[in-house]
C-alpha positions in Angstrom: -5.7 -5.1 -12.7 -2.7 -2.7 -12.4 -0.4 -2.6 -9.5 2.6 -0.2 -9.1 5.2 -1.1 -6.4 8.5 0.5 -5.6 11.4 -1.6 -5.1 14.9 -0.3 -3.8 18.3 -1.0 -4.2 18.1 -1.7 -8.3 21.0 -0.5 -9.8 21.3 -1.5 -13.6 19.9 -4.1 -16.3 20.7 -7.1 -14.7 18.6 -6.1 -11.5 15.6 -5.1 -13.8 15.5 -8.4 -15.2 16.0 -10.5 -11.8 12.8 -8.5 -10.8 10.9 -9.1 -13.9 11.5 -12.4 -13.9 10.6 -13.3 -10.4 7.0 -11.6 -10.3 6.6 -13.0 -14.1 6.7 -16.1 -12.1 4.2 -15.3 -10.0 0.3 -17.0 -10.9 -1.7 -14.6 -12.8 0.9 -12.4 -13.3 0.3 -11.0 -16.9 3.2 -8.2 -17.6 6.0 -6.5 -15.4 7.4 -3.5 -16.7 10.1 -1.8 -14.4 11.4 1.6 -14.5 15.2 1.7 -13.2 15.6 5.4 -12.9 11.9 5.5 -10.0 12.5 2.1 -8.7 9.0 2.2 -10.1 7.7 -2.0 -11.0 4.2 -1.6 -12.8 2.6 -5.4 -12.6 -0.6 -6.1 -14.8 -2.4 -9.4 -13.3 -5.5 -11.3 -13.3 -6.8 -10.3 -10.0 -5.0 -8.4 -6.9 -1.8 -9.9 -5.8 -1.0 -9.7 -2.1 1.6 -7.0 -1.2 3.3 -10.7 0.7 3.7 -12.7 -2.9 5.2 -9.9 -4.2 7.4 -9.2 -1.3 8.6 -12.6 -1.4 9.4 -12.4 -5.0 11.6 -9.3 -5.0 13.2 -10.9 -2.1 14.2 -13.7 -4.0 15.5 -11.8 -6.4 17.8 -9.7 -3.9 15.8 -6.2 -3.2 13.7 -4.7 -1.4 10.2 -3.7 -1.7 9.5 -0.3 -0.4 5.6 -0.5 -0.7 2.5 0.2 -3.3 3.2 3.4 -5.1 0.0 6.0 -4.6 
C-alpha cells in the first residue's frame, strides 16, 4: 500500500532524514521517500497506517503534518 502525506515546515537534509527515520520506525512501514521541494512523504507499508501514527511520528520528529495528499 502507498500513502502520500504532506508535511510542513522541512527545510533541508537534515529534516528529510528526521522524517524518514521516524515513520521507518513505524510497524509495517516498508519505504519512506520524501520530496523536500513538495513537502511531499510517499510511505509504502504493509497495510493502511492511521493518519494518528503518522501524525505522531512527524511530531516527534519536529513538523507538522498537513494531511493525505489527493
Amino acid at each position: 500500500m502507498e500513502t502520500v502525506y504532506v508535511v510542513k515546515g522541512m527545510t533541508c537534509g537534515h529534516c528529510v532524514g528526521s522524517v524518514t527515520q521516524e515513520i521507518s520506525a513505524l510497524p509495517g512501514v516498508e519505504g519512506v521517500d520524501v520530496v523536500l521541494e513538495t513537502g511531499k512523504v510517499t510511505v509504502k507499508s504493509e497495510a493502511a497506517l492511521t493518519e494518528d501514527a503518522v501524525r505522531e511520528a512527524v511530531d516527534e520528529a519536529g513538523y507538522e503534518l498537513v494531511g493525505v495528499s489527493e
